[in-house]
C-alpha positions as CSV (number, residue, x, y, z in Angstrom):
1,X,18.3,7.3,14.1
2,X,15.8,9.0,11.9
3,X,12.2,7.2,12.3
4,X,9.2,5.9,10.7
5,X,6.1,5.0,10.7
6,X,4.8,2.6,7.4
7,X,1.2,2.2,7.4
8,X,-0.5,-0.3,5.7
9,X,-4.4,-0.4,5.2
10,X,-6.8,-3.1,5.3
11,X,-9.6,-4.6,7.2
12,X,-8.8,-6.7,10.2
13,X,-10.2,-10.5,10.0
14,X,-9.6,-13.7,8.4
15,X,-12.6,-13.3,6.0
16,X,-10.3,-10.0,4.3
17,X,-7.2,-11.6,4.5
18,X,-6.5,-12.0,0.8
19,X,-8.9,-9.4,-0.6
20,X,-7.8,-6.9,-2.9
21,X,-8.4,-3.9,-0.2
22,X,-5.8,-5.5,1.9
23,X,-3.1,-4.8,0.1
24,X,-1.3,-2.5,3.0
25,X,-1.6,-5.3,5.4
26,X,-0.1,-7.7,2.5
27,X,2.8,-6.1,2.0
28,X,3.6,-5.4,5.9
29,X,2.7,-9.4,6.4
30,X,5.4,-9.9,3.4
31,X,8.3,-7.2,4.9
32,X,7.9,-8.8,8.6
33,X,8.0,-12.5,7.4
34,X,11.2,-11.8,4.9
35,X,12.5,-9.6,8.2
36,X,12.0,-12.3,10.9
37,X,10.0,-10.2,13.0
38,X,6.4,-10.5,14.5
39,X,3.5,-8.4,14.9
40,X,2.3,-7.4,18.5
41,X,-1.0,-6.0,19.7
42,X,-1.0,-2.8,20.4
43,X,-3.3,0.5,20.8
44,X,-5.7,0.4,17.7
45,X,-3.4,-2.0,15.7
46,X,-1.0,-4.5,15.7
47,X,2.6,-3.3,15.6
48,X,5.9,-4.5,14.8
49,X,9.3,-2.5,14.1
50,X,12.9,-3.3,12.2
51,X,15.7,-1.2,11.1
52,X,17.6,-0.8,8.0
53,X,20.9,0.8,7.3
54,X,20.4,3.7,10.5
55,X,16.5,4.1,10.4
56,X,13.8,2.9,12.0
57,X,10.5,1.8,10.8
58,X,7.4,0.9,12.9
59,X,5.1,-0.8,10.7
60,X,1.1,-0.3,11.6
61,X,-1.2,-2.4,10.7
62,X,-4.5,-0.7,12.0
63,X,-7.0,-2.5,13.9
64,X,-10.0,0.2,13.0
65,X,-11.2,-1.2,10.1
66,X,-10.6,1.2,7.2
67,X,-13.2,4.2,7.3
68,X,-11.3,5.0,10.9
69,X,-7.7,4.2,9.8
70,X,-7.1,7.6,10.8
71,X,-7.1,7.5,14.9
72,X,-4.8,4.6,14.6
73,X,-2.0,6.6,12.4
74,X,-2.8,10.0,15.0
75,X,-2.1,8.1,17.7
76,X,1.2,6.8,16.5
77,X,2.7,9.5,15.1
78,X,1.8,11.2,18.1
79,X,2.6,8.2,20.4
80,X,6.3,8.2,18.0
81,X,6.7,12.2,18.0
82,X,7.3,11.8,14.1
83,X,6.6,14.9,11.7
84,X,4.7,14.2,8.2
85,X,7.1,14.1,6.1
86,X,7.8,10.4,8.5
87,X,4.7,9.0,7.7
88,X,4.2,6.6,4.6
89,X,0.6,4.6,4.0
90,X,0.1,1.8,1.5
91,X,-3.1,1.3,0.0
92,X,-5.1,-0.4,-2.7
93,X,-6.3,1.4,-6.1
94,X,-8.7,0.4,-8.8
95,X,-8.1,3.7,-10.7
96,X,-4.7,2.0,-11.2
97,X,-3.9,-1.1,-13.3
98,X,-2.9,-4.4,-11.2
99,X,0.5,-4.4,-10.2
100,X,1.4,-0.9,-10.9
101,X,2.7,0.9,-7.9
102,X,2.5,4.8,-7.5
103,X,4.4,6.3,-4.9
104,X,3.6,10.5,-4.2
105,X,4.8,12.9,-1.5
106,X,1.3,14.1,-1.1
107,X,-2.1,14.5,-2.4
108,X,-5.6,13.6,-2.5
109,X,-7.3,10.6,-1.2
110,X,-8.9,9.6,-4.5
111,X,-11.9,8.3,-3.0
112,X,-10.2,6.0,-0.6
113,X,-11.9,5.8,2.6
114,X,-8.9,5.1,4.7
115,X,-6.8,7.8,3.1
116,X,-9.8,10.1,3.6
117,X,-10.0,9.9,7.3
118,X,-5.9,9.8,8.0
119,X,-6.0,13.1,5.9
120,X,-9.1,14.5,7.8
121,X,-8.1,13.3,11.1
122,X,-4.3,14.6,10.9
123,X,-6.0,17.8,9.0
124,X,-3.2,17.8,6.6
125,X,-2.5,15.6,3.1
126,X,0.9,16.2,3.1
127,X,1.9,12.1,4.0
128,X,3.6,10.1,1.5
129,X,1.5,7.1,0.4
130,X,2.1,4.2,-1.7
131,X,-0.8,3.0,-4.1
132,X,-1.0,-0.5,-5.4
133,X,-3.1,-1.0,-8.1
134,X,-5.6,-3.8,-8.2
135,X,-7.4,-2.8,-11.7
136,X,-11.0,-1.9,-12.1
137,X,-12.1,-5.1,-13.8
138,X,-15.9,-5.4,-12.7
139,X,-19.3,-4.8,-13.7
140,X,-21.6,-1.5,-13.0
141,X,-22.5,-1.7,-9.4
142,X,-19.5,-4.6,-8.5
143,X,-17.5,-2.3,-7.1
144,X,-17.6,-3.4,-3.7
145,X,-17.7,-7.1,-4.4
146,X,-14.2,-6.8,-6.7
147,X,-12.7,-4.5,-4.0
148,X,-13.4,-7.1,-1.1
149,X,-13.4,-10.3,-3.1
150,X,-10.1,-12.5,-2.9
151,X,-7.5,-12.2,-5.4
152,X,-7.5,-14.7,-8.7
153,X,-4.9,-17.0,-9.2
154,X,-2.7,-15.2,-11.3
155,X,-2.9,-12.2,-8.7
156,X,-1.6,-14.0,-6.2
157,X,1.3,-15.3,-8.2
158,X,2.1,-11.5,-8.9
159,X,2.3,-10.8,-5.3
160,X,5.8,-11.4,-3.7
161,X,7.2,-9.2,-6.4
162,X,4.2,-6.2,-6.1
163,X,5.4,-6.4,-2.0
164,X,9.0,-6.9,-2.8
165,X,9.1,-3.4,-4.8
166,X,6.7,-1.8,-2.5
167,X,9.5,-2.8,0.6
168,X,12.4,-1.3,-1.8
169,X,10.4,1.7,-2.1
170,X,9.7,2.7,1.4
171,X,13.7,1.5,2.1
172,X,15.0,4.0,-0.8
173,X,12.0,6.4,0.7
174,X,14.4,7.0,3.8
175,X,17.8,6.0,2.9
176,X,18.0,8.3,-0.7
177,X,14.8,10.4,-0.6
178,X,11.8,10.4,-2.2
179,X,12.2,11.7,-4.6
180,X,14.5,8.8,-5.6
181,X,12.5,6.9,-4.8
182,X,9.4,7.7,-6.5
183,X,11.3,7.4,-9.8
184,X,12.7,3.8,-9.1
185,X,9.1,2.5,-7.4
186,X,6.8,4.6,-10.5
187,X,8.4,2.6,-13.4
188,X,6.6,-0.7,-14.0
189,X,8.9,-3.7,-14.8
190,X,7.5,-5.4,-17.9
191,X,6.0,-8.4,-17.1
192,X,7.6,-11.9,-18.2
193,X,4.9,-12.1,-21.1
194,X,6.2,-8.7,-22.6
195,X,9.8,-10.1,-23.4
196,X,7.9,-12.7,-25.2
197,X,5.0,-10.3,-27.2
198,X,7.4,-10.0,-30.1
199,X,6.9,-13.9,-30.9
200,X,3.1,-14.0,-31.5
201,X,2.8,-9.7,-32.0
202,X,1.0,-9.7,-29.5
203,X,1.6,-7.8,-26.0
204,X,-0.1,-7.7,-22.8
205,X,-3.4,-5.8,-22.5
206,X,-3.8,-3.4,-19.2
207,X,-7.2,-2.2,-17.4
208,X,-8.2,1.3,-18.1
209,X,-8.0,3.2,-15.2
210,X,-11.9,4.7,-14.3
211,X,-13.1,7.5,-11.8
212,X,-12.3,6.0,-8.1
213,X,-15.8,6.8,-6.9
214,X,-16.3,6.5,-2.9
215,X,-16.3,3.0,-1.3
């Protein structure tokens, strides 16, 4: 059975729970509740597994905080014995409109802490990571307050879909390749409103993505 280990990033505590850097843990939270299973302490994160159609995922939620996400992924994929090309992290973006996903088979941390030290600390970039965008819709100098402020109403709505395609993605990841994948989990469905743009000429603005400078 060919195994893997599915990242997700946040920052442990009920006071991040719902804030837009915790979209990792969000989507892990969603695939374990729609999968029946529960998360367990364990070293440097809490930990929980499930299979699907002859593979094996361990999902990782990392108990670190973010700027030291990396000792928690090198001790699991050591811990698992798993090569790179295993490993898949799911983080938030603001270079990246809302709700657009981007799933690559490598490269740079774009200014993301945690993807910064997991590159650093297993010396290599070559992971596959899953970005979920979360917009860039603040003021000079709110950076930090947008990034670890709760999620707005209509957000939240948004969210069992953004974690639903997210799930399909890592699933296709393993079952059909990724590069399969990627094309399924980078197209954007058009939101509800879209279908309807035609009636009022108007359609549906999205944020322009901006520099991702460092957290």
């Amino acid at each position: 059975m060919n195994n893997y280990l599915v990242v997700g990033l946040g920052n442990i505590g009920t006071e991040y729970s719902n804030t837009r850097h915790n979209m990792g843990f969000m989507v892990l939270d969603a695939w374990a509740q729609a999968s029946n299973i529960v998360f367990r302490t364990g070293r440097y994160g809490s930990i929980a597994e499930l299979s699907f159609k002859g593979r094996r995922f361990t999902l990782l939620k990392p108990s670190t905080y973010m700027n030291l996400s990396g000792k928690a992924v090198r001790y699991w994929m050591s811990e698992l014995k798993l090569p790179l090309e295993n490993l898949i992290v799911i983080s938030d973006d603001l270079n990246i409109p809302f709700g657009t996903i981007r799933m690559r088979k490598n490269g740079s941390a774009g200014g993301h802490n945690g993807l910064t030290n997991i590159t650093e600390l297993l010396g290599s970039q070559d992971y596959a990571r899953i970005r979920v965008g979360i917009g860039n819709n603040f003021s000079r100098g709110g950076q930090v307050d947008f990034v670890l402020g709760e999620l707005d109403d209509e957000e939240k709505k948004e969210m069992p879909s953004i974690c639903d395609r997210v799930i399909a993605g890592i699933k296709a990841f393993a079952t059909v390749g990724p590069e399969r994948a990627m094309n399924t989990v980078n197209t954007r469905p058009k939101p509800a409103s879209a279908v309807d743009a035609p009636k009022d000429g108007k359609a549906p603005a999205s944020d322009k993505p901006q520099p991702h400078p460092g957290e």
